[in-house]
C-alpha positions as CSV (number, residue, x, y, z in Angstrom):
1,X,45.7,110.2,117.9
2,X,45.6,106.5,118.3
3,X,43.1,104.4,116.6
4,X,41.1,101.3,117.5
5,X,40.1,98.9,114.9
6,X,36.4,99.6,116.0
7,X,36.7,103.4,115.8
8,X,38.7,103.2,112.4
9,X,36.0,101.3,110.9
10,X,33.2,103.8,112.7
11,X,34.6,106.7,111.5
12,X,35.0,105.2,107.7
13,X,31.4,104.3,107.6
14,X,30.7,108.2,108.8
15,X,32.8,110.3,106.3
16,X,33.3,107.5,103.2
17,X,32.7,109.5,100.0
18,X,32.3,106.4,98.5
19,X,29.1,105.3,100.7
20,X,27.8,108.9,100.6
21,X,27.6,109.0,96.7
22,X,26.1,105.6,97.1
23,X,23.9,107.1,99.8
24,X,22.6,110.3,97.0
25,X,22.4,107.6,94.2
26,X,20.1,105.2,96.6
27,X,17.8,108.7,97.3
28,X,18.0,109.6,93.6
29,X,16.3,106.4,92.9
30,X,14.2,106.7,95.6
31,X,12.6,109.8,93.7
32,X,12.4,108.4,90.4
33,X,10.4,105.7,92.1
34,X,8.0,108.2,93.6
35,X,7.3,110.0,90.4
36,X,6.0,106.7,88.5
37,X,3.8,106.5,91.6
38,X,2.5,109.9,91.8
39,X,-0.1,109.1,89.2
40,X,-1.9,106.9,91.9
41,X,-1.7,110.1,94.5
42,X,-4.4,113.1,94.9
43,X,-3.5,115.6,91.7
44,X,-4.6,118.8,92.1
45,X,-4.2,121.7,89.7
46,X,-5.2,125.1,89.5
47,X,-5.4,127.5,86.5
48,X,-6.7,130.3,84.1
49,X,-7.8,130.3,80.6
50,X,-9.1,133.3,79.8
51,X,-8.7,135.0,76.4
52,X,-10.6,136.4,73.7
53,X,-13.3,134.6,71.8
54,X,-14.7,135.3,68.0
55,X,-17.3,132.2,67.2
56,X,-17.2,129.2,69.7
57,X,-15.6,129.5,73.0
58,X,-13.1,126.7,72.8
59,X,-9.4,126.5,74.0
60,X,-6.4,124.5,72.8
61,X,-6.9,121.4,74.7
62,X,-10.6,121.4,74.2
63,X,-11.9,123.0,77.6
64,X,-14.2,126.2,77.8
65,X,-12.3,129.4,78.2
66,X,-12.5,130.2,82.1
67,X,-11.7,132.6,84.1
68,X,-10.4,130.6,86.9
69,X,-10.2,126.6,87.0
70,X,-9.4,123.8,89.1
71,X,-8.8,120.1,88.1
72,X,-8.0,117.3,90.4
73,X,-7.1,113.9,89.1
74,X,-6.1,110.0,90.5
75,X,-5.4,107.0,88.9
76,X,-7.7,103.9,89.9
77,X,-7.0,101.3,87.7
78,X,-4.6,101.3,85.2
79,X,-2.1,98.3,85.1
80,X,0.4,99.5,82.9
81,X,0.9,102.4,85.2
82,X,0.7,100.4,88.1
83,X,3.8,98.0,86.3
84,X,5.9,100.6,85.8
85,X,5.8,102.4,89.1
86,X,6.3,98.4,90.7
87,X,9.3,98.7,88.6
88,X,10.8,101.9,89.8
89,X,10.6,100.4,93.1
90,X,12.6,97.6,92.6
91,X,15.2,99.7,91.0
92,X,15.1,101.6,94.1
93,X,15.8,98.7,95.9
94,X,18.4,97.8,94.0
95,X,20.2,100.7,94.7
96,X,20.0,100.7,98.6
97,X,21.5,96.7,98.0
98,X,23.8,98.6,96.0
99,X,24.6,100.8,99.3
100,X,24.8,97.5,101.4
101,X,28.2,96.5,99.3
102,X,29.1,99.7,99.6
103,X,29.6,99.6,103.4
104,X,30.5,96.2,103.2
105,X,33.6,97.0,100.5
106,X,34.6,100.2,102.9
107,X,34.3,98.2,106.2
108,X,36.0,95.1,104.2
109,X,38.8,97.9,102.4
110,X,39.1,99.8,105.7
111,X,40.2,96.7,107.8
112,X,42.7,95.2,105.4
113,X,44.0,98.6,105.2
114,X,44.5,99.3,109.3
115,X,45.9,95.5,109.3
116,X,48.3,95.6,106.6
117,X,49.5,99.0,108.2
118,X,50.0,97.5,111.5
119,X,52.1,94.8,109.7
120,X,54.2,97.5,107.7
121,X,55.2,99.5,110.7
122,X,56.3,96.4,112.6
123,X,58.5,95.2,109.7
124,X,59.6,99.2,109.3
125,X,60.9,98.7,112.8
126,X,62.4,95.5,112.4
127,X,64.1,96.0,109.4
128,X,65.6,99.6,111.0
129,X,67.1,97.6,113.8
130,X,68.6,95.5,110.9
131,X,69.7,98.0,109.1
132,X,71.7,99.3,112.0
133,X,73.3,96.2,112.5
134,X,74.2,95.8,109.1
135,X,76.2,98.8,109.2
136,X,77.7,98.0,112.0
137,X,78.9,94.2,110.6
138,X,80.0,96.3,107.5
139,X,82.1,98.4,109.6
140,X,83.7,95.8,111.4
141,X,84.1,93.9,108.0
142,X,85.9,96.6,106.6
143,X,88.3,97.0,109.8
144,X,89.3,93.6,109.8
145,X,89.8,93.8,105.6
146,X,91.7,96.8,106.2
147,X,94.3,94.6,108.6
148,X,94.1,91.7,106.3
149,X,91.5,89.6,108.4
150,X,89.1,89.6,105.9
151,X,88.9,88.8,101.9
152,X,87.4,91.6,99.9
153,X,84.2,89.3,99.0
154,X,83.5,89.6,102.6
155,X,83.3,93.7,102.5
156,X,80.9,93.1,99.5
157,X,78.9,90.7,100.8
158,X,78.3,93.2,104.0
159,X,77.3,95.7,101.4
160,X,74.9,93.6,99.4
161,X,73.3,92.9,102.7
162,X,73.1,96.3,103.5
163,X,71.2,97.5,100.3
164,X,68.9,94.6,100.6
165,X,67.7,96.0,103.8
166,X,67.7,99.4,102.3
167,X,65.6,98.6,99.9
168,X,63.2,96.8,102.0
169,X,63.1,100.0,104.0
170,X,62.1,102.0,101.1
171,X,59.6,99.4,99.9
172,X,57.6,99.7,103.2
173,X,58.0,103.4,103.7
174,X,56.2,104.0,100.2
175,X,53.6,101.1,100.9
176,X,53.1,103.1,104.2
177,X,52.4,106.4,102.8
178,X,49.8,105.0,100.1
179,X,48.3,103.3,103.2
180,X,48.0,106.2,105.6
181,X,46.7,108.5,102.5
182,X,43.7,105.9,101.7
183,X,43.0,105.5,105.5
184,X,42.9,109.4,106.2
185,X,40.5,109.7,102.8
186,X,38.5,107.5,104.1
187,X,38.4,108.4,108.0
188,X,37.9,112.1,107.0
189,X,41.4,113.4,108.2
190,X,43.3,116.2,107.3
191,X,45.7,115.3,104.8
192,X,48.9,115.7,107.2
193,X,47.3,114.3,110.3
194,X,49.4,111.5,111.7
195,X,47.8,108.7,113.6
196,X,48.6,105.7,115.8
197,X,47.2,102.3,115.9
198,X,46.5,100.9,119.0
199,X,46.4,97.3,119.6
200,X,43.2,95.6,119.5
201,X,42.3,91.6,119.8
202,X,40.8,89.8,116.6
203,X,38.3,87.1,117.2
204,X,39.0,84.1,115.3
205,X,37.4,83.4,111.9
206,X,34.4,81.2,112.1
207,X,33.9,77.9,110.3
208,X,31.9,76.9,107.8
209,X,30.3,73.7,105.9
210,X,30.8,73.8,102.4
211,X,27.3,73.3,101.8
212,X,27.1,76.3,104.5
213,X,29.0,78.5,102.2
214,X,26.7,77.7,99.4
215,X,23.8,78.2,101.1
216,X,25.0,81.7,102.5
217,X,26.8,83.1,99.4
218,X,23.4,82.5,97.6
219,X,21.5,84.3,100.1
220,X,23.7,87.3,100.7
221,X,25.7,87.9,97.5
222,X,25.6,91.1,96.1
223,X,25.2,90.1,92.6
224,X,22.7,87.5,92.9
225,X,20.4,89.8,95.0
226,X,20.7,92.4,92.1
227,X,20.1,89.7,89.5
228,X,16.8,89.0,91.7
229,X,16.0,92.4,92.0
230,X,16.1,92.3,88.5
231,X,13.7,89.9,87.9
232,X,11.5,91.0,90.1
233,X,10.9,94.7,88.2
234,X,10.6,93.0,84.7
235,X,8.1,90.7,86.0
236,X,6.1,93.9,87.3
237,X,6.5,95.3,83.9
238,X,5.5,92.4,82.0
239,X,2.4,91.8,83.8
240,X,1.8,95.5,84.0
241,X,1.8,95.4,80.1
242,X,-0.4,92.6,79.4
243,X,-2.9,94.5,82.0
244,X,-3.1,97.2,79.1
245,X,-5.4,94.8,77.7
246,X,-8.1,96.1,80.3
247,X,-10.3,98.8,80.9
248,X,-8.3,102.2,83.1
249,X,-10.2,103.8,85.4
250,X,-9.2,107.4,86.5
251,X,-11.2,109.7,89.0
252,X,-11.5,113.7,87.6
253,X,-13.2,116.4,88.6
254,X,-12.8,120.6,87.0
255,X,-14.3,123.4,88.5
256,X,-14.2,126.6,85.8
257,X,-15.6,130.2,86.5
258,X,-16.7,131.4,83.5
259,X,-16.6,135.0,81.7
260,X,-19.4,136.6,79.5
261,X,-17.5,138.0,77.5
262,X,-16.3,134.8,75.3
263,X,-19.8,134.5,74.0
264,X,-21.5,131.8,76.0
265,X,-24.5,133.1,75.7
266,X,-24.7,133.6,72.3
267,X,-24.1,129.6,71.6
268,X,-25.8,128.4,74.6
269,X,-29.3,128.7,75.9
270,X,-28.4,129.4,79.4
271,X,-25.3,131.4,81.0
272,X,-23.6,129.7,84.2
273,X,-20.8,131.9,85.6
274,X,-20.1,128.6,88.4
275,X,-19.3,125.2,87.4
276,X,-18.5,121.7,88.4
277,X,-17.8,118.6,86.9
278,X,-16.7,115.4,88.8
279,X,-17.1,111.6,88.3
280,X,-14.7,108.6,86.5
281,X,-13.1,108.6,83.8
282,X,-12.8,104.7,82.4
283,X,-11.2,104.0,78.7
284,X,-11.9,100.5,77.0
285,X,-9.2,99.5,74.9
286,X,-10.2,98.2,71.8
287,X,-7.3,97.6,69.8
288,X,-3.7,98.8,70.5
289,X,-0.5,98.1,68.8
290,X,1.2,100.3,71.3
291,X,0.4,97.4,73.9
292,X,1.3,94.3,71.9
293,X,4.6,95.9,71.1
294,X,5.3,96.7,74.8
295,X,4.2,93.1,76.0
296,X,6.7,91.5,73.4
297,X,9.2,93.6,74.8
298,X,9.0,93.6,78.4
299,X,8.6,89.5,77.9
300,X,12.0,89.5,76.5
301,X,13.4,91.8,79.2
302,X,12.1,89.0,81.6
303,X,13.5,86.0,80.3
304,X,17.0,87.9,80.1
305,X,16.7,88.9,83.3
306,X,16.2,85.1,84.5
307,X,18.9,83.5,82.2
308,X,21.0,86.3,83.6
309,X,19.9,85.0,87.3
310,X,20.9,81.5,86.6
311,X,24.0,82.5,85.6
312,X,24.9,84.1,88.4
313,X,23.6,81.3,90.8
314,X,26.1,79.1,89.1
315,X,29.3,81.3,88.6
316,X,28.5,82.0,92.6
317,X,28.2,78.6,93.5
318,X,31.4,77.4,91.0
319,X,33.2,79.9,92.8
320,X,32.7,79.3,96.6
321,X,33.4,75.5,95.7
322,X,36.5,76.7,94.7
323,X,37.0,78.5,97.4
324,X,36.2,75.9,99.7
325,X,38.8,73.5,98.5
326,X,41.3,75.9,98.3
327,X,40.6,76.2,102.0
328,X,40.7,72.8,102.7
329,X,44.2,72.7,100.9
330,X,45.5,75.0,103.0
331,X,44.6,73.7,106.3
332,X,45.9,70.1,104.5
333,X,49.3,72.5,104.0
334,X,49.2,73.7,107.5
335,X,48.7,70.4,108.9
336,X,52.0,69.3,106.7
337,X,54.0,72.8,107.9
338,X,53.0,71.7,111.3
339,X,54.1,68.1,111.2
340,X,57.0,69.4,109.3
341,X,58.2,71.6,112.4
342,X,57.2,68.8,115.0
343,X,59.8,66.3,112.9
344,X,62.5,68.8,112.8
345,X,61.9,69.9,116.4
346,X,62.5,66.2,117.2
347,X,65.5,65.3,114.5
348,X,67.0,69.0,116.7
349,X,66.8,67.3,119.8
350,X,67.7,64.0,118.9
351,X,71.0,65.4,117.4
352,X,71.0,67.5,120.7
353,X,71.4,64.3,122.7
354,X,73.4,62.8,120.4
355,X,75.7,65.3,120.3
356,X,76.1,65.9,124.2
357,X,76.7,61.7,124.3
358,X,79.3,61.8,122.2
359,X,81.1,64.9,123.6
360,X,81.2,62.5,126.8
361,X,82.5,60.0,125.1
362,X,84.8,61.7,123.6
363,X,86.1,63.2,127.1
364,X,85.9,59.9,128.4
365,X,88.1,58.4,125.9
366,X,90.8,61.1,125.8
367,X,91.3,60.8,129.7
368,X,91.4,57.6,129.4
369,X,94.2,58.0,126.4
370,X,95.8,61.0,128.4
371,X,96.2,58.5,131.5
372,X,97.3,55.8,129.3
373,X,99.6,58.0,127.6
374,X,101.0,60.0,131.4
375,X,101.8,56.0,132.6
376,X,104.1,55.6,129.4
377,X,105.9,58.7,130.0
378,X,106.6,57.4,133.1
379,X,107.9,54.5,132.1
380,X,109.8,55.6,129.3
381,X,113.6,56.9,128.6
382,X,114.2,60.0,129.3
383,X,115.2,61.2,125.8
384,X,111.6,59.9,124.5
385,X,110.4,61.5,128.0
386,X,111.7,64.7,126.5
387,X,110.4,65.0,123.2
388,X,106.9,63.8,124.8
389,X,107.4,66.6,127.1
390,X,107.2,69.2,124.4
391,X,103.9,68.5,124.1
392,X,102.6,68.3,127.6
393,X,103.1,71.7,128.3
394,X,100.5,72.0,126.2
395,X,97.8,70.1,128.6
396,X,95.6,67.3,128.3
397,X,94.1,66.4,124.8
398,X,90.5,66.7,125.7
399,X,91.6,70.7,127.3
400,X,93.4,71.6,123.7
401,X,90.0,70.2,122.1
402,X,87.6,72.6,124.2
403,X,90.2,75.5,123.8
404,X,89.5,75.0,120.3
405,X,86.3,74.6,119.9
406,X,86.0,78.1,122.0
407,X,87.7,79.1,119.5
408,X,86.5,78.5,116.5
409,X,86.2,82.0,115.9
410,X,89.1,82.5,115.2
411,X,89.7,80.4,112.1
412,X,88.5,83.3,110.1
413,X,92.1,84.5,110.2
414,X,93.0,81.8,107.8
415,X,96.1,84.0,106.3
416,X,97.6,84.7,109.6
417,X,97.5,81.2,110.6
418,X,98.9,80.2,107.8
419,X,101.9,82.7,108.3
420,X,102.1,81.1,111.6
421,X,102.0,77.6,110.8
422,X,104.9,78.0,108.2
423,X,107.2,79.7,110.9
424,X,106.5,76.8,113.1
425,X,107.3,74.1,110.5
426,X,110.5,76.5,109.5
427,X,111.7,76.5,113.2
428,X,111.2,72.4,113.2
């Protein structure tokens, strides 16, 4: 099963659990929100009072015993009410902002995941390839320590190598594992499914003005939208208190059937088995501690709702400034890295050419002293002729100086060509 970046991040925002118990918590508060409001919705109940009755016929609650009733009732006016339920619906928007960072932090979490993946099974292959070569250099280590070729430092120096790409292996496998469990969770796979990642093109990261930045993170961030959400509901429930201070209004209406036998007519002049009663209901508030109290309270609530709005505006804005100059640092460090590899490129090349001049110098000038040196011999007795012979059987200076530079090699056999170089001196 390979994956796509784009169908990774389709199928997290499909099975999350974390964006579905956001999801029940944003419908949860949707609900509570439709309760406060259900006041100011048609009410219609429907019931029976019916009992016996010695004296007055009078019930509980202060209604005439009936046989069958119906009551329907609707808020109007009634500000405190009203606040409240304005409230509730803030709180319900709150929640669905809530669900926003939700899908953000799993899109966000999912990504950084797949990436990060991608990067750890790359390095996993890398670093297999090195560890096969470092077992390889071990063994040849040890073949040329066991012939005497080597010093023992070598042998544990191929070692140490060895385990530091072990260890690197078993770094990446576990960070592997924890990243395939958390993308399975959140893709919805079964727990032993194993899945590829295809390659997909990023587009580049867009860029921004500082004062960009600002204006956006105080637009779109999660907390500052909460903290406004905030405000919003305690200003609802402040003015909804200080309305308490004014008449409520409330449409009722009760329709009873009434029963002879709970003495109506013995109280009352007339006997009506049917009847009706509909119209408004207002109250006048005269004087209410209950409301003062509340209004003190919700007042509070609103001003620490606002400090705790301010706050947030300026922690959000400290910290994108932050986070802008930090960026700008590191494309001030990326222009020094660059520069940095441009210099060396150039000191590489320079030496390059240097290098290559001199080696033709160098050739030049030990012709030149070969020729110099071939004329002499000519010229000169033959016992010196002899002992100068010796060392032209050896060639030209400039051919023993690229046979040892091929070489070079070699020279990790210091002991042997020690061994030789002694046996040569003993024989002179």
């Amino acid at each position: 099963m390979a994956l796509t970046l784009k169908r990774t991040l389709e199928l997290a925002l499909q099975n999350s659990k974390d964006i579905k118990i956001a999801r029940i918590q944003a419908s949860v508060a949707d609900r509570a929100a439709m309760i406060s409001k259900a006041d100011f919705l048609p009410n219609l109940y429907v019931g029976s009072g019916a009992g016996y009755t010695y004296g007055i016929p009078e019930t509980p609650g202060g209604r005439a015993p009936s046989i069958f009733n119906v009551t329907y009732t609707e808020q109007v006016f009634n500000l405190p009410l009203r606040g409240a339920a304005k409230e509730q619906q803030e709180q319900a928007k709150a929640q669905k902002i809530l669900l926003e960072d939700m899908r953000s932090a799993v899109i966000a979490g999912t990504a950084t995941a797949y990436l990060e993946l991608a990067k750890v099974r790359h390095s996993l292959e890398l670093l297999r390839k090195e560890n096969d070569s470092a077992e390889k250099i071990l063994g040849v280590t040890q073949e040329r320590a066991g012939e005497g070729l080597e010093l023992p430092m070598e042998v544990t120096r191929a070692q140490l190598t060895r385990a530091q790409v072990a260890q690197k292996v078993l770094q990446l496998e576990s960070r592997q594992e924890e990243l395939e469990t958390y993308l399975r969770d959140q893709l919805g796979l079964a727990p032993e499914q194993q899945f590829e990642l295809a390659a997909d093109e990023l587009p580049g990261a867009a860029e921004q003005e500082g004062a960009n930045l600002v204006a956006l993170a105080m637009e779109n961030n999660t907390d500052i939208r909460l903290a406004q959400t905030d405000v919003r509901a305690k200003e609802f429930r402040y003015r909804g208190e200080k309305g308490g201070r004014l008449p409520t209004v409330e449409l009722v209406s009760v329709y009873s059937l009434l029963a002879k036998f709970n003495n109506y007519d013995q109280f009352f002049q007339t006997f009506q088995r049917n009847n009706l009663n509909a119209g408004v209901q207002v109250q006048m508030p005269i004087f209410s501690a209950r409301t003062k109290a509340a209004v003190g309270l919700a007042d509070v609530n609103l001003q620490v709702a606002k400090a705790t709005l301010e706050s947030k505006k300026s922690q959000v804005s400290a910290d994108v400034k932050k986070k802008t100059r930090r960026l700008r640092e590191m494309d001030a460090a990326k222009e020094v890295a660059r520069l940095q590899l441009q210099l060396s490129q150039q000191n590489v090349s320079a030496l390059q050419s240097q290098f290559e001049e001199g080696k033709r110098t160098c050739e030049t000038s030990s012709a030149h002293g070969w020729k110099r040196a071939t004329d002499g011999w000519r010229t000169s007795t033959p016992r010196s002729r002899d002992s100068r012979r010796k060392w032209s059987c050896c060639g030209p200076p400039d051919k023993l100086i690229r046979s040892w530079s091929s070489r070079a090699s070699e020279f990790r056999q210091f002991p042997c060509l020690i061994r030789k170089a002694s046996q040569f001196w003993a024989k002179r």
